[in-house]
DSSP file (Angstrom, degrees, kcal/mol; ACC not computed):
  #  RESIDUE AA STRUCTURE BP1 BP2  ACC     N-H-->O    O-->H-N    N-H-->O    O-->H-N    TCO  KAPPA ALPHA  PHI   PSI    X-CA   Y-CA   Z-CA
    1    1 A X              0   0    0      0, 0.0     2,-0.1     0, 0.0     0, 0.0   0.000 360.0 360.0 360.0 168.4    4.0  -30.1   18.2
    2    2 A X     >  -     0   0    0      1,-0.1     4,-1.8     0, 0.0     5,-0.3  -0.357 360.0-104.1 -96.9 164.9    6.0  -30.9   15.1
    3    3 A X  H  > S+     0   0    0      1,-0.2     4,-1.0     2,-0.2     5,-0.1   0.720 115.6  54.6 -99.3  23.9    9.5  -31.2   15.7
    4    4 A X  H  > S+     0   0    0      2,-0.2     4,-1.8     3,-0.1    -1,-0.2   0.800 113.2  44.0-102.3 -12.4   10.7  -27.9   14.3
    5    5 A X  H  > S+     0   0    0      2,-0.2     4,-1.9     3,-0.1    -2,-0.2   0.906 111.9  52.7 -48.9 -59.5    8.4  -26.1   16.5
    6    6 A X  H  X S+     0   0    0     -4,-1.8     4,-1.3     2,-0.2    -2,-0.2   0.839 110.3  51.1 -41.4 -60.7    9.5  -28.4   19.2
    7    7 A X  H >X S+     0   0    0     -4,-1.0     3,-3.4    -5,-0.3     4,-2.3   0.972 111.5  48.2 -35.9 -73.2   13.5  -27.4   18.2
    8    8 A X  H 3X S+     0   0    0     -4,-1.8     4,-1.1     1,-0.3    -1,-0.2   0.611 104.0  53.9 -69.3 -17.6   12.8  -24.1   18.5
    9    9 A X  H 3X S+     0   0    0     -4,-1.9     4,-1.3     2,-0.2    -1,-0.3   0.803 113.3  52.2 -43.4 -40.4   10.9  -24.0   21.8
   10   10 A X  H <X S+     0   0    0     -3,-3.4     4,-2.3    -4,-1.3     5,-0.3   0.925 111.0  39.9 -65.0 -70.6   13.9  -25.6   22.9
   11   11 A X  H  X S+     0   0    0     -4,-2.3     4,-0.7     2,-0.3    -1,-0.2   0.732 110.1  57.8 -54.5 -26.7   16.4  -23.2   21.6
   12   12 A X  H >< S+     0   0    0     -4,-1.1     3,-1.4    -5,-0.3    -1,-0.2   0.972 111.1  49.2 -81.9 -49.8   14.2  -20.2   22.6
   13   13 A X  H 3< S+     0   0    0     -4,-1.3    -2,-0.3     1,-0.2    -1,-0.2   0.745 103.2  56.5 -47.8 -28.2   14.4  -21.8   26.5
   14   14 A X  H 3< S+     0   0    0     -4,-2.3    -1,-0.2     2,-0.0    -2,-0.2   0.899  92.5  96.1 -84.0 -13.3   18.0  -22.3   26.5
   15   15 A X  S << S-     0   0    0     -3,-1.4    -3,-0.0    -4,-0.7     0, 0.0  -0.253  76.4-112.8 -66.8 150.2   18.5  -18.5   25.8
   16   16 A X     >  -     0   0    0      1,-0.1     4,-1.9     4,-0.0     5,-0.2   0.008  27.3-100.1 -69.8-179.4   19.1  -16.0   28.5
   17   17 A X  H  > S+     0   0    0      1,-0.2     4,-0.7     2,-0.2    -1,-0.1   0.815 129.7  46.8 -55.6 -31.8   16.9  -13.2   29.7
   18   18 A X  H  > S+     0   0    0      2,-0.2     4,-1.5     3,-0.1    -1,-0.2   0.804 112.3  57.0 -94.2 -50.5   18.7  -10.5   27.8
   19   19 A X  H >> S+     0   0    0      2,-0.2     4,-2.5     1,-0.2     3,-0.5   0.980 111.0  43.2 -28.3 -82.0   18.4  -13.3   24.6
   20   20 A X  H 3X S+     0   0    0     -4,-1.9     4,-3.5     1,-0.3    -1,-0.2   0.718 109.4  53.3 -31.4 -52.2   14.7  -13.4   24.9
   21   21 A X  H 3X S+     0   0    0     -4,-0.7     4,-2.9    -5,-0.2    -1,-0.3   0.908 115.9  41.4 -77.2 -70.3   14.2   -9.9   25.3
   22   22 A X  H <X S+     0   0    0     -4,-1.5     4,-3.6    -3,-0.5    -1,-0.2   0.747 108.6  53.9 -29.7 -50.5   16.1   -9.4   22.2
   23   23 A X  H  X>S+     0   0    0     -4,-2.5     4,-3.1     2,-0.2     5,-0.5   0.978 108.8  60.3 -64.2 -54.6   14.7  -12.2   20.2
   24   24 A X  H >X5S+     0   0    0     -4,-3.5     4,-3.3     2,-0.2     3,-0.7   0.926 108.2  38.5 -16.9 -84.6   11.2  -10.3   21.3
   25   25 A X  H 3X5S+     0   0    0     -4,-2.9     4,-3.7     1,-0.2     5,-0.3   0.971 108.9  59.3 -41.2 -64.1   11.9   -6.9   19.7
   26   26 A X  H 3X5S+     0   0    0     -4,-3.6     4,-1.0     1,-0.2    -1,-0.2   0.800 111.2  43.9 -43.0 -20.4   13.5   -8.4   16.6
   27   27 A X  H <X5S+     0   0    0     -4,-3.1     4,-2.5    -3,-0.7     5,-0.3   0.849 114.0  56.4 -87.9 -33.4    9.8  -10.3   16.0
   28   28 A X  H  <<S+     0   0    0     -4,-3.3     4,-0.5    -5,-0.5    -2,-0.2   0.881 100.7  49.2 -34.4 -55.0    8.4   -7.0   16.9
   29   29 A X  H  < S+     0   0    0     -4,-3.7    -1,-0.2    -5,-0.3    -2,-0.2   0.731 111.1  55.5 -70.5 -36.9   10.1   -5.2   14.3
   30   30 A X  H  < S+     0   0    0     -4,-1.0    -2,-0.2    -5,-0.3    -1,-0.2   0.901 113.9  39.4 -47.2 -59.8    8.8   -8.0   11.8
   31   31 A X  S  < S+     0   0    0     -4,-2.5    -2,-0.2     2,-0.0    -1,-0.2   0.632  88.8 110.1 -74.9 -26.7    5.3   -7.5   12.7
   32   32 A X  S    S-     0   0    0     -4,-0.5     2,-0.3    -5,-0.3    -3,-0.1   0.183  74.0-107.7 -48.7 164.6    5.5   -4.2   12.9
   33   33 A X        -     0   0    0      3,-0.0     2,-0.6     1,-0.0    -1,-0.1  -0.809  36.6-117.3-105.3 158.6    3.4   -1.9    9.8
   34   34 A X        -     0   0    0     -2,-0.3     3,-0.1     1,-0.1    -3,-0.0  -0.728  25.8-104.2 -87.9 121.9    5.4   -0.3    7.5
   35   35 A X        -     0   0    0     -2,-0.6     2,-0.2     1,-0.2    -1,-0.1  -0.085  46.1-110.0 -63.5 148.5    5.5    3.3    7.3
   36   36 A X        -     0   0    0      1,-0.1     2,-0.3    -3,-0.0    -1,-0.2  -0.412  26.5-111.2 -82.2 142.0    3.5    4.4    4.3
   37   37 A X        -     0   0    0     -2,-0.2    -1,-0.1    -3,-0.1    -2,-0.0  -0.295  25.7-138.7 -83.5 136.1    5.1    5.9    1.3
   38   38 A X        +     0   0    0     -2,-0.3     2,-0.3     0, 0.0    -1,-0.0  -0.417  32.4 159.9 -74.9 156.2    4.4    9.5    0.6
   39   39 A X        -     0   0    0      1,-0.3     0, 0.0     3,-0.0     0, 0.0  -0.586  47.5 -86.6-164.3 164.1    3.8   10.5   -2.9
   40   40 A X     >  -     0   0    0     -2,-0.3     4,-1.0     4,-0.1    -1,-0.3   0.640  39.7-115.6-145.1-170.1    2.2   13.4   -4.6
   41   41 A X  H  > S+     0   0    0      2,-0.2     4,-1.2     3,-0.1     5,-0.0   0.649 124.0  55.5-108.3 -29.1   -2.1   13.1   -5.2
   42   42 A X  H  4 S+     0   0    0      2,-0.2     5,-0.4     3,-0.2     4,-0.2   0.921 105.0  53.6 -75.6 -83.8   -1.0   13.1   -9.1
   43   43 A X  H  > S+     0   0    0      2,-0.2     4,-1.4     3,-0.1     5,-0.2   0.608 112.7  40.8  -7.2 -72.4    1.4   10.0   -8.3
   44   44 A X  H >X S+     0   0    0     -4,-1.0     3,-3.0     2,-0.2     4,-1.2   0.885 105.8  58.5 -59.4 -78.2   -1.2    7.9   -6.7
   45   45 A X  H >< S+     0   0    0     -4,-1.2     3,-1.9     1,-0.3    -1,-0.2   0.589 113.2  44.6  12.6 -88.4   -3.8    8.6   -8.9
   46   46 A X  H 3> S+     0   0    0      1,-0.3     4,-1.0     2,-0.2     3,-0.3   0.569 107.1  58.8 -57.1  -9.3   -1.3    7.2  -11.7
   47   47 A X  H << S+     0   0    0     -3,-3.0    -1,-0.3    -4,-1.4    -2,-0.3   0.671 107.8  40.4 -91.4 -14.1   -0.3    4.5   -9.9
   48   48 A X  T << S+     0   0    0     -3,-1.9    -1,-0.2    -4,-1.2    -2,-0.2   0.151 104.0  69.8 -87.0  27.3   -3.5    3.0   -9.5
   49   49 A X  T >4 S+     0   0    0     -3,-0.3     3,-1.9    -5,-0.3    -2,-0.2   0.686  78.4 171.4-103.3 -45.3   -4.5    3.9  -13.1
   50   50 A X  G ><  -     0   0    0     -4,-1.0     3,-0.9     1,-0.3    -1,-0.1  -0.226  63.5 -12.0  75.7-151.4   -2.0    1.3  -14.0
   51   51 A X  G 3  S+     0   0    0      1,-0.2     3,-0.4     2,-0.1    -1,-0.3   0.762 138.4  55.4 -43.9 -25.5   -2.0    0.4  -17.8
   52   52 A X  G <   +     0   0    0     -3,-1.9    -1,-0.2     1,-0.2     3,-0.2  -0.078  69.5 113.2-124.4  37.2   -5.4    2.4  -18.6
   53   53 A X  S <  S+     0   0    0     -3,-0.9    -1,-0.2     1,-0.2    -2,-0.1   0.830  73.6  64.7 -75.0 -21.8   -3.9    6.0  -17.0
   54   54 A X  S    S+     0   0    0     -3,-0.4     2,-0.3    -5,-0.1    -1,-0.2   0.771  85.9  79.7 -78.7 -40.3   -4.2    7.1  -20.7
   55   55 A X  S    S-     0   0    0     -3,-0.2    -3,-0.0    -6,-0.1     0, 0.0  -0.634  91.2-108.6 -91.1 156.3   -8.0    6.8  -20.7
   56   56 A X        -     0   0    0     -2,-0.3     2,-0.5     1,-0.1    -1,-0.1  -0.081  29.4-118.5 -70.3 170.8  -10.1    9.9  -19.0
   57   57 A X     >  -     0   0    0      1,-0.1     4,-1.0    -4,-0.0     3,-0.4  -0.931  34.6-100.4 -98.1 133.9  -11.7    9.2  -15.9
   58   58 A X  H  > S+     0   0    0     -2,-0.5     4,-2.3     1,-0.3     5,-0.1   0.550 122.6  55.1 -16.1 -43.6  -15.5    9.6  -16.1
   59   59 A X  H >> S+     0   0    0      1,-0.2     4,-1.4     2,-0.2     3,-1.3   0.980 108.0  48.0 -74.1 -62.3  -15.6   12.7  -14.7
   60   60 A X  H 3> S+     0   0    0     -3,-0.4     4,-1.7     1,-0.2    -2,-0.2   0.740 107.6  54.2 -25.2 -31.4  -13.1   14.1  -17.2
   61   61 A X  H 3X S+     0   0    0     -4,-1.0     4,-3.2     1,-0.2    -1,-0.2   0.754 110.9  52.2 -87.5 -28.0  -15.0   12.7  -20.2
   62   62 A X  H << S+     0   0    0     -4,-2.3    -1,-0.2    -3,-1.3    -2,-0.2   0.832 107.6  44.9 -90.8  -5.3  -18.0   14.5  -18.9
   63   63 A X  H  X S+     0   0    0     -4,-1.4     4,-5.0     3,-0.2    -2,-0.2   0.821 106.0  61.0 -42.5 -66.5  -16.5   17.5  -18.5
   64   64 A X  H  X S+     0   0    0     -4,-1.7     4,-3.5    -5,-0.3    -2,-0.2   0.963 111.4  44.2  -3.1 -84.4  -15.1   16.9  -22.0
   65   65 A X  H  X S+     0   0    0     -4,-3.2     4,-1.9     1,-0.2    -1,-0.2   0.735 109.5  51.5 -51.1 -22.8  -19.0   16.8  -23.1
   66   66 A X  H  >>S+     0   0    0      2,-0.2     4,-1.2     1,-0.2     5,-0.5   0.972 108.7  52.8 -83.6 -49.0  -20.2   19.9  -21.0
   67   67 A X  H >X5S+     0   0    0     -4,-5.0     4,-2.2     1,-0.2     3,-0.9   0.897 114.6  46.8 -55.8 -45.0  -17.1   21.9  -22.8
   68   68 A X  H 3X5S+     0   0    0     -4,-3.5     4,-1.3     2,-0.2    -2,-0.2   0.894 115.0  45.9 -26.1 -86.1  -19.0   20.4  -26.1
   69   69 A X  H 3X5S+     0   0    0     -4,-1.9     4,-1.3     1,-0.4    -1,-0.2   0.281 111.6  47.1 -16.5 -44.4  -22.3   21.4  -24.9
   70   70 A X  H <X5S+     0   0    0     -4,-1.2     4,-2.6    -3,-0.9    -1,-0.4   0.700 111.8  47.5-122.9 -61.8  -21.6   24.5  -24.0
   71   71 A X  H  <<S+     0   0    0     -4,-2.2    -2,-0.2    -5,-0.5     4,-0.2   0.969 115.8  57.2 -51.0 -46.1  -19.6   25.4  -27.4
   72   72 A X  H >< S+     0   0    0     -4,-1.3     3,-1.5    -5,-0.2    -2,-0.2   0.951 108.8  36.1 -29.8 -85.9  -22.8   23.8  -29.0
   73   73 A X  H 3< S+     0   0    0     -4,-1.3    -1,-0.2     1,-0.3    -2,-0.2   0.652 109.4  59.1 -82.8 -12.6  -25.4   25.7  -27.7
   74   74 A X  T 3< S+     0   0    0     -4,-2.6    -1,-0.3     2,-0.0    -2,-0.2   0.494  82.8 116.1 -80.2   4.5  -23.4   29.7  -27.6
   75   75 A X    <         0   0    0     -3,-1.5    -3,-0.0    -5,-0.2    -4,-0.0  -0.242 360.0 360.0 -52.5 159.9  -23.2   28.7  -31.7
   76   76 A X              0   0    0      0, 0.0    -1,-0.1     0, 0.0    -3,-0.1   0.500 360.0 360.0-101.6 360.0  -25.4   31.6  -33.1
């Protein structure tokens, strides 16, 4: 072992039951997952759109095309 591993072996052994116990939870609480943050369906969306939330998303642009399409072909 290295000796700051070594230290802290040390140090974790001189502590009392109650110590330990303590020290326990607090690494617990470290490890633990973080709850996840709630946020609307629009939110996420733009936040993984990042910089390029401004261009449509494929389905939009084909939508886009059908409204085209559609305008297109009721012309008389």
């Amino acid at each position: 072992m290295s000796e700051q591993v070594q230290t802290i072996v040390e140090a974790v052994r001189s502590l009392s039951a109650e110590q330990r116990q303590e020290l326990m939870e607090a690494l617990a609480a470290i490890g633990a997952p973080r709850r996840p943050v709630t946020m609307s369906r629009k939110q996420l969306i733009d936040s993984i759109k990042g910089k390029y939330r401004h261009i449509p998303t494929s389905s939009e642009s084909f939508m886009s095309r059908k409204r085209e399409d559609v305008t297109l072909e009721s012309w008389p």
